[in-house]
KELUMKOL-532629 format. One record per residue (C-alpha): residue in three letters; y, z, x. Coordinates in pm, whole numbers, plus 50000, padded with zeros to 5 digits. Layout:
<dogus>
alaYZX/...
</dogus>
This chain:
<dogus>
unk465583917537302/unk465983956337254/unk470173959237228/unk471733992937270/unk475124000137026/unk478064021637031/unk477304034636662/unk475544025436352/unk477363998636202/unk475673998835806/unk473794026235615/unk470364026535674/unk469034023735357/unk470943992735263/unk469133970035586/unk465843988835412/unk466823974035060/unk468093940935212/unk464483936435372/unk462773941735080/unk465153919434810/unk464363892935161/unk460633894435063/unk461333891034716/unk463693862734739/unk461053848434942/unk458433847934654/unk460703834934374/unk461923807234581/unk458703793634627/unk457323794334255/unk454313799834146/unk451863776834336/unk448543768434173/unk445633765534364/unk442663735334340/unk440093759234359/unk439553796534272/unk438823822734536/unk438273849034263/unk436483848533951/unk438763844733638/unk439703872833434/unk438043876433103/unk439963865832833/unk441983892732646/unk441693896732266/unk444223882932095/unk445093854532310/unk444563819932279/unk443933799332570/unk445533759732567/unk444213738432888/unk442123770333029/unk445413787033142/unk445703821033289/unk449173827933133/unk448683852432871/unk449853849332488/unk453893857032462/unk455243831832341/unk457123811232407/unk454643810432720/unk455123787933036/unk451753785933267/unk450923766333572/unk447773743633552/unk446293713533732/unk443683708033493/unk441493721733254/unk439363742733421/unk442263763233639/unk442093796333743/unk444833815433966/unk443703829134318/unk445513860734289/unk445283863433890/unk447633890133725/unk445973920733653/unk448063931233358/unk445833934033065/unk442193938033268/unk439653963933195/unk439363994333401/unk436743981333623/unk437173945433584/unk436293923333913/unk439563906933887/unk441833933833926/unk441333931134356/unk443913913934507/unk443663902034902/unk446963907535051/unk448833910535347/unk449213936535583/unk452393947335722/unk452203927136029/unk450373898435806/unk446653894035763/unk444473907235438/unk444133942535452/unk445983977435317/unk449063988435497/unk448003993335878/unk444283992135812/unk442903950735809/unk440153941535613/unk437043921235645/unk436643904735337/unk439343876135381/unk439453859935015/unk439103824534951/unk439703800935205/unk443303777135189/unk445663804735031/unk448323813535241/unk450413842735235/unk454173853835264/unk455143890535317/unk457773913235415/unk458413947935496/unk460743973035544/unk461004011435697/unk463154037135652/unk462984074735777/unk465464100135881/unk464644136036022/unk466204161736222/unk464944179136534/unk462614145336636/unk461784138136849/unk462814169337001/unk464504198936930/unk468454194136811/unk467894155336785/unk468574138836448/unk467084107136439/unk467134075836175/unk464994044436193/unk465374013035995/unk462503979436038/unk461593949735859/unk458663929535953/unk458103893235845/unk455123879235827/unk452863849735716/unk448903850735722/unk446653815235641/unk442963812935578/unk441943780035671/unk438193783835665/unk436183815735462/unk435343832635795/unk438713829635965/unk442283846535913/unk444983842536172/unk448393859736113/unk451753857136268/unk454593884536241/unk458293894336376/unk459633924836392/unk463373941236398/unk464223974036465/unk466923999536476/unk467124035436547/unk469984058236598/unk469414094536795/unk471884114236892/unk470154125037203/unk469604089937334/unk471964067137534/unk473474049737373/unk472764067937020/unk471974030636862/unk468884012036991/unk467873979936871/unk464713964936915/unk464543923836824/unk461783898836840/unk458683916036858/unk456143890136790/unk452313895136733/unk449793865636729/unk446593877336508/unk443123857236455/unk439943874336279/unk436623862036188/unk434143877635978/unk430883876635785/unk429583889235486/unk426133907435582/unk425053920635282/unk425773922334933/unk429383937934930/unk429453942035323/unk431763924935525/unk432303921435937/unk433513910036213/unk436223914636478/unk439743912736553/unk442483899836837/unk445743902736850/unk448413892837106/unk451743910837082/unk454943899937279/unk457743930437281/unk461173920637416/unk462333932837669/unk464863960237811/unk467783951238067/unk466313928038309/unk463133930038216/unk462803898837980/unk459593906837793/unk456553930137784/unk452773921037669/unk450053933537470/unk446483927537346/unk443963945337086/unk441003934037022/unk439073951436750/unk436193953936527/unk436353951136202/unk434533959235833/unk435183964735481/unk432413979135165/unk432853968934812/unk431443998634597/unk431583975434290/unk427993957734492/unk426673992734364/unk427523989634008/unk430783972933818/unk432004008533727/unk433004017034096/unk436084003034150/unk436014015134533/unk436713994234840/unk436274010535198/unk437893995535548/unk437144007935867/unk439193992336213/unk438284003636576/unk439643990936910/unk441663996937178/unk445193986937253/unk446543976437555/unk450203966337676/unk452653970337956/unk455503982137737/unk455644011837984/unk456773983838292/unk459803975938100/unk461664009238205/unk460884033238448/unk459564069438331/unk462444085638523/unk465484064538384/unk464534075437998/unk464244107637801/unk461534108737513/unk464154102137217/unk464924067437420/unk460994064837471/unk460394063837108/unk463584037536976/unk462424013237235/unk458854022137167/unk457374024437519/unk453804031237581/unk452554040937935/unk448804045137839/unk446264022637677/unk444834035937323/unk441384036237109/unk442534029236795/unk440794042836488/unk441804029836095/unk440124041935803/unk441254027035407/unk440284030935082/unk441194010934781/unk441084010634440/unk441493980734217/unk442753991533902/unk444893971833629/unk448273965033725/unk447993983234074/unk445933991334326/unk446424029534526/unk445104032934856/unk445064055035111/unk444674054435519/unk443884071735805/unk445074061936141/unk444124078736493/unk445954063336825/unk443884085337166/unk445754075737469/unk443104067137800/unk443364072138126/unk445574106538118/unk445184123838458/unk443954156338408/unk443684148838029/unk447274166537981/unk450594155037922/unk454314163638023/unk456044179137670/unk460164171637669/unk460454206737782/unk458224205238084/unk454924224237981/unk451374206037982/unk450434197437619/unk446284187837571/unk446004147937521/unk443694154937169/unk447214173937047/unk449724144037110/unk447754113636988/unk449404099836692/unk447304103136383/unk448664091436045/unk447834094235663/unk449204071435449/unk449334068835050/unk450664040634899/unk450474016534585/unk450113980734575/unk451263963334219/unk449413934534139/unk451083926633782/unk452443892033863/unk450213866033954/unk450313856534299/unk453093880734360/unk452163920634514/unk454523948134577/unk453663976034796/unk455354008134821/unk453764035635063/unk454694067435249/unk453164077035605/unk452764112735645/unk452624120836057/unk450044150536131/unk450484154036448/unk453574176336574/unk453134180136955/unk455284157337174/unk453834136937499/unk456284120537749/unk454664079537752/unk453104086337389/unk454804070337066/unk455814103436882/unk454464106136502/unk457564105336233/unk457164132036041/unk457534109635720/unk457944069935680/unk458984047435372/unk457914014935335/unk458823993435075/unk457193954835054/unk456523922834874/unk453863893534974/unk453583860134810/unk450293844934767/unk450353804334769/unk447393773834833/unk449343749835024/unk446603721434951/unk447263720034592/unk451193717634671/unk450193686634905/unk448853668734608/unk451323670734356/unk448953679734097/unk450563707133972/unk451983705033613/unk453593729533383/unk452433734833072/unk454703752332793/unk452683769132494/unk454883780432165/unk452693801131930/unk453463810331603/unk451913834731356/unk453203834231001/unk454023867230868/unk451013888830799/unk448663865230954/unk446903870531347/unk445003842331501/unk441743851331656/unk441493852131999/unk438643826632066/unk436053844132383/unk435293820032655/unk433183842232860/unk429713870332804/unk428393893233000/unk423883900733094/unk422663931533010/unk418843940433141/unk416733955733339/unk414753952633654/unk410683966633641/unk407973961433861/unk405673936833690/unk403143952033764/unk403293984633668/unk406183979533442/unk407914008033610/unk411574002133643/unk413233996033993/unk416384008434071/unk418853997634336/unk418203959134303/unk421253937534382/unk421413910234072/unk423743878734217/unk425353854833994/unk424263822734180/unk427043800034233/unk429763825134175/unk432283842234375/unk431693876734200/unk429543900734352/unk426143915134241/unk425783945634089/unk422833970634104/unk420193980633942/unk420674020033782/unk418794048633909/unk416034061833695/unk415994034933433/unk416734001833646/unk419433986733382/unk422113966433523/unk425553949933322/unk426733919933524/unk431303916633519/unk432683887533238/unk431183859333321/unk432143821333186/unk429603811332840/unk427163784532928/unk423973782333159/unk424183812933426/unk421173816033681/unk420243852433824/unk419043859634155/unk417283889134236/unk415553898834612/unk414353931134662/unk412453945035017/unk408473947434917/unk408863917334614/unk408853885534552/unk412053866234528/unk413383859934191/unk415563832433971/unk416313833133601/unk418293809933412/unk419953819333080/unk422263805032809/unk425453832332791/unk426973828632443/unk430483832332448/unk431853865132290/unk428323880632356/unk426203899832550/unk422783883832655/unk419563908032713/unk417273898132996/unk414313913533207/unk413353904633554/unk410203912833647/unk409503911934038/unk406303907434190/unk404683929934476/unk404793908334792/unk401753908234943/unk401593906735296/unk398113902235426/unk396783924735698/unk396263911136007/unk392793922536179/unk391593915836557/unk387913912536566/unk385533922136851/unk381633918636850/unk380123929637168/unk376923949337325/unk376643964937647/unk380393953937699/unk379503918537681/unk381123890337402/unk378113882937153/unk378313848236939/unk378193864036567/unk378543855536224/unk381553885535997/unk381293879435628/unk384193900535444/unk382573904635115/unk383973922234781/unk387733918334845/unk390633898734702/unk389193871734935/unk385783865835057/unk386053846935434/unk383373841535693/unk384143838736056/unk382133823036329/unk382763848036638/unk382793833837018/unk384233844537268/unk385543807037358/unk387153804737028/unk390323824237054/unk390803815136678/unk388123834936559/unk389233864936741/unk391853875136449/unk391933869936057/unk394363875935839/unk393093888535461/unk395173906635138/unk395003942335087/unk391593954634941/unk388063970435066/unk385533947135188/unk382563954235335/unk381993935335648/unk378283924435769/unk377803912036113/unk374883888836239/unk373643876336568/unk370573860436626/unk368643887336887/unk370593916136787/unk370443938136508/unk372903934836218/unk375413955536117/unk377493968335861/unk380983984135740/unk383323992235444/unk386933984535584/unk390323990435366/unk392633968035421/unk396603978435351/unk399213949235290/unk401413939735644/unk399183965035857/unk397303958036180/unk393593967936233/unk391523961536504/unk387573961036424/unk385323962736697/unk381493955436655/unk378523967536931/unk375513958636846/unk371883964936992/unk369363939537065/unk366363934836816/unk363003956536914/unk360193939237037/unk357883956436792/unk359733959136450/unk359053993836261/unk360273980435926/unk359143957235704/unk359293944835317/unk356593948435086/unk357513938334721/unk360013962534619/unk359573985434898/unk360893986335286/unk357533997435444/unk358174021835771/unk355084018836032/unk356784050936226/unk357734081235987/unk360994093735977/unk361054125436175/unk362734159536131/unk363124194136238/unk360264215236106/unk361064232035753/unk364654214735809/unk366584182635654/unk368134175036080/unk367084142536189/unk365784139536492/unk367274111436734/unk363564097336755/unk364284080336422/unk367704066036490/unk366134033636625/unk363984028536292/unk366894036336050/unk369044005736236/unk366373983636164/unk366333993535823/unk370273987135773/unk369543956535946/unk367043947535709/unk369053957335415/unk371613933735543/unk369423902435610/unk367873903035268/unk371033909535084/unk369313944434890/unk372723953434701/unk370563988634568/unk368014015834755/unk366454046034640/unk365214064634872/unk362834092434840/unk361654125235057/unk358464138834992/unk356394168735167/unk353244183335198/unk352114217434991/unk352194239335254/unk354974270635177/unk356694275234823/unk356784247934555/unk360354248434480/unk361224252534885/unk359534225434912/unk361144201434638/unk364594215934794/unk363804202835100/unk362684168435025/unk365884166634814/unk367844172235123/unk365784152735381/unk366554126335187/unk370244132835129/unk370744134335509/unk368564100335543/unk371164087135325/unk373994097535472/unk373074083935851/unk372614049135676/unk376424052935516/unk377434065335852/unk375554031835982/unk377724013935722/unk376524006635378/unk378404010135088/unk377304046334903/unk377174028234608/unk374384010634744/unk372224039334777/unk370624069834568/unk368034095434639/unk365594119034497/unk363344144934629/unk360064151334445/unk358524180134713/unk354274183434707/unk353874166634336/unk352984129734503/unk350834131034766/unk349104097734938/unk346334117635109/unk344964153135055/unk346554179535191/unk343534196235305/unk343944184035688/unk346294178035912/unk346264143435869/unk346594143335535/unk349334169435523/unk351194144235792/unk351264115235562/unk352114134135286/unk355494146535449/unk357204109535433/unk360784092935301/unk359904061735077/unk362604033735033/unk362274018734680/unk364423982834597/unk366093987734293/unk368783956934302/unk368543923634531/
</dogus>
């Protein structure tokens, strides 16, 4: 419960000292716990040590390790001795109120599953004129708390809390606050490569004031955390982001009116719920890890959106909520064992009566304790002692037990490198790294010698492994070549006339594919087809109608729709084949001394494709000739073009251009003289000549 006192009865930096050597004391009476499986890749070995059962302990001899058998690693390694941006320099620990995260801000990526983890922490600040004017005010805390992971998508957390804070414009001047208790549980999901989320609950008990035995609160929030190093090994980055609300009925435990806002503050009453905003950002680095956070509390609900200051006057809600920014350091030297030192800065200087005030500065001073309680349970672990020796003069090789890939992603088919493809070690707990801009290389982290398989997925490609023999001590060279995906198109067929369903045979010819597909309108089957990307030309038959033609390009994944209306055959056909020519008994007609169809001939030309289609003619030459009325070379100019714009109604029609050609050859060929007008009449014809069946 929350206890007042007559006066301070020990310096305020000794309870922050005591809290701290608590934590510690904490760690070294429980050893150095080994776990039965790692949650972290091992380190790479160092040169210049030598390693005796695969232990982690390093070469100073003489050298005592902890191992359960040959193949152990430690869950929270020491980082003493690592590379710059080596994968095993991140260490999940614990929160101040218990949990993996930074300081204040939790994380999303929980670790491995079964490590459990011990922490303590302790506050100190003192600052005059807060939180009012002529107020000097000191604060001492220590928070205890112990965080599990029983399962890789689940963290729950438990945490007490003890409090004291002397003002000298309070009554009485010491306040204590005792047994403030918060229950945590959070489960999260890794999404993608390096991205982790999920959400947050926890359920706080506060004790209480006077008769008021105990107050409640609950925050649920959501939670995620971004590994730069998925980008590329060399960014040793780690984002968190937190947002939620908090709500609790700390403000029922004493009336508004009974307590000023110094007394507000030491027994930490809160009259409003808040959103809650955390932002973190880490950096794994050898021996310690600096971070830095970013925390906004915005009270809801304020009438009026303003707030009562100490000295009466309405203060804007956005100028009283409590935003933070904390630096700290977290030393990850020891194996299993973190320290964490950290100052909060407060930015916000405006007071609000039923708002926690901002300190202007607080120190906090930590240790947590990292330990799998399953490998304790068995009794496997053992401790191995390791003396070396060197004579005088003489060095013994370090002998490498792990390699690293170096290679490159390209398109295989164009050979073209591909940057931004994640590379996963398969069955490994290290994360991918990414493919570099411009020239697609990637270097995977330290990874143990023997057989290592590579995945690769990439949007728009095939899926790919690779298996390898790593070499320890060396650096293997690899290329991963990923196949276009090809996603066939998906096209919705129609064949109708006069807005009626017509029976018809579609060959799709000259494509990837060639496919056939009987067309009813019973068959709901035959209504769709799915083909790979290419041009086809499509031919349509019916028997009583006229067939048809059409070049279609298909794209990969894309919808078409391809609709078909065709007209019933003539009763009197105009076209017919002779040899190696497609006899007309009706002449094409035109505009006089022009090369503009005229609509007359429309029904002719169709049965001409149609014949063309039947008979499977993959070549036609077709020819415009005129009588020798008018200029010779007007004249050859205008067969040229009648038959140009012949040509051009049957592409429109749907043959391929490459199908046809045409020439003009004016007055030089007539069929008849060109002394009546008769003869000039069947002079002034188009020819179509076969060249290819």
């Amino acid at each position: 419960m929350r206890l007042p006192r007559a006066s301070l009865p020990s310096v305020p930096l000794r309870s922050l000292l005591l809290t701290a050597l608590l934590g510690a004391g904490a760690a070294r009476a429980g050893g150095t716990p080994t776990p039965a499986t790692p949650a972290t890749p091992p380190p790479a070995a160092p040169a210049g040590t030598q390693a005796l059962a695969s232990s982690s302990a390093r070469e100073t001899p003489p050298n005592v390790g902890f191992s359960t058998d040959e193949n152990y690693e430690a869950h929270s390694p020491a980082t003493l001795g690592n590379g710059w941006s080596d994968a095993h320099n991140l260490r999940h620990a614990s929160t101040s109120t218990g949990g993996v995260g930074l300081l204040r801000v939790s994380g999303a990526d929980l670790g491995r599953p079964g490590v459990l983890r011990f922490s303590a922490m302790g506050e100190f600040f003192s600052s005059g004129d807060f939180p009012v004017q002529g107020a000097d005010n000191t604060r001492t805390a220590g928070t205890f708390a112990i965080g599990y992971v029983p399962l890789e998508f689940l963290d729950v957390s438990l945490s007490y809390t003890a409090s004291t804070n002397t003002n000298t414009r309070s009554t009485p001047t010491l306040i204590q606050a005792l047994g403030d208790v918060t229950l945590g549980a959070r489960a999260t999901k890794q999404w993608l490569p390096g991205l982790w989320a999920g959400a947050d609950v926890r359920v706080m008990s506060f004790s209480g004031v006077g008769d008021k035995a105990v107050a409640f609160g609950f925050s649920p929030r959501a939670v995620a955390t971004f590994d730069a190093r998925a980008l590329g090994p060399r960014l040793p980055l780690r984002a968190h982001a937190n947002v939620g609300l908090m709500l609790d009925n700390t403000g029922s435990l004493v009336s508004a009116e009974r307590l000023n806002t110094s007394e507000e503050y030491a027994l930490g009453i809160n009259r409003y719920s808040r959103l809650t905003v955390g932002l973190g950002l880490e950096a794994p680095l050898p021996v310690a890890t600096p971070f830095l956070e970013y925390g906004l509390t915005s009270p809801l609900g304020v009438p009026g959106g303003q707030l009562v200051a100490p000295d009466g006057t309405l203060v804007p809600v956005g100028g009283v909520a409590p935003q933070t920014l904390g630096l700290g350091l977290r030393v990850t030297a020891v194996q299993n064992v973190t320290f964490t030192a950290a100052a909060e800065l407060g930015l916000t200087r405006q007071v609000g009566r039923g708002v926690q005030p901002v300190p202007p500065f607080n120190l906090l001073l930590g240790a947590s304790f990292n330990v799998d309680p399953s490998l304790q349970a068995t009794g496997g672990t053992r401790i191995v002692e390791r003396v070396v020796r060197e004579p005088a003069g003489t060095r013994i090789p370090a002998t490498p037990q792990t390699g690293q890939v170096s290679g490159v992603v390209v398109d295989a088919k164009t050979r073209q490198p591909i940057s931004g493809v994640f590379v996963a070690m398969v069955d490994s707990t290290l994360p991918p790294v990414a493919s570099a801009p411009g020239d697609g290389r990637f270097l995977t982290y330290a990874l143990p010698s023997g057989p290592v398989k590579l995945s690769v997925q990439k949007e728009g490609y095939l899926p790919l492994e690779k298996e390898l023999m790593l070499e320890a001590g060396e650096t293997a060279t690899v290329e991963l070549a990923l196949v276009p995906e090809v996603k066939p198109a998906l096209l919705s067929l129609a064949v109708t006339s006069k807005r009626k369903s017509v029976p018809a045979t579609l060959a799709f010819l000259g494509g990837p594919e060639t496919k056939q597909v009987a067309f009813s309108e019973s068959d709901a089957a035959s209504h769709s087809l799915r083909l790979p990307a290419g041009r086809y030309t499509v031919e349509v038959t019916a028997p009583g109608f006229l067939a048809q033609t059409r070049a279609v390009q298909v794209a990969d994944g894309t919808s078409l729709e391809l609709a078909f209306n065709l007209e019933p055959e003539p009763k009197q056909w105009q076209v017919k084949r002779e040899n190696d020519k497609l006899e007309l008994t009706q002449p094409v007609h035109f505009a006089d001394g022009k090369a503009t169809l005229l609509p007359d001939s429309y029904p002719v030309l169709s049965q001409l494709v149609d014949l063309v289609v039947r008979t499977g003619i993959k070549r036609l030459r077709i020819e415009g000739h005129t009588d020798n009325q008018g200029d010779a070379n007007a004249n050859l100019a205008l067969s040229k073009e009648r038959a140009r714009a012949v040509a051009d109604y049957l592409i429109h029609a749907g043959l391929e251009p490459s199908r046809l050609e045409t020439e003009g050859f004016g007055d030089t060929r007539p069929i008849a003289p060109n002394l009546t007008p008769k003869g000039r009449e069947l002079n002034r014809r188009m020819e179509f000549l076969i060249l290819e069946r």
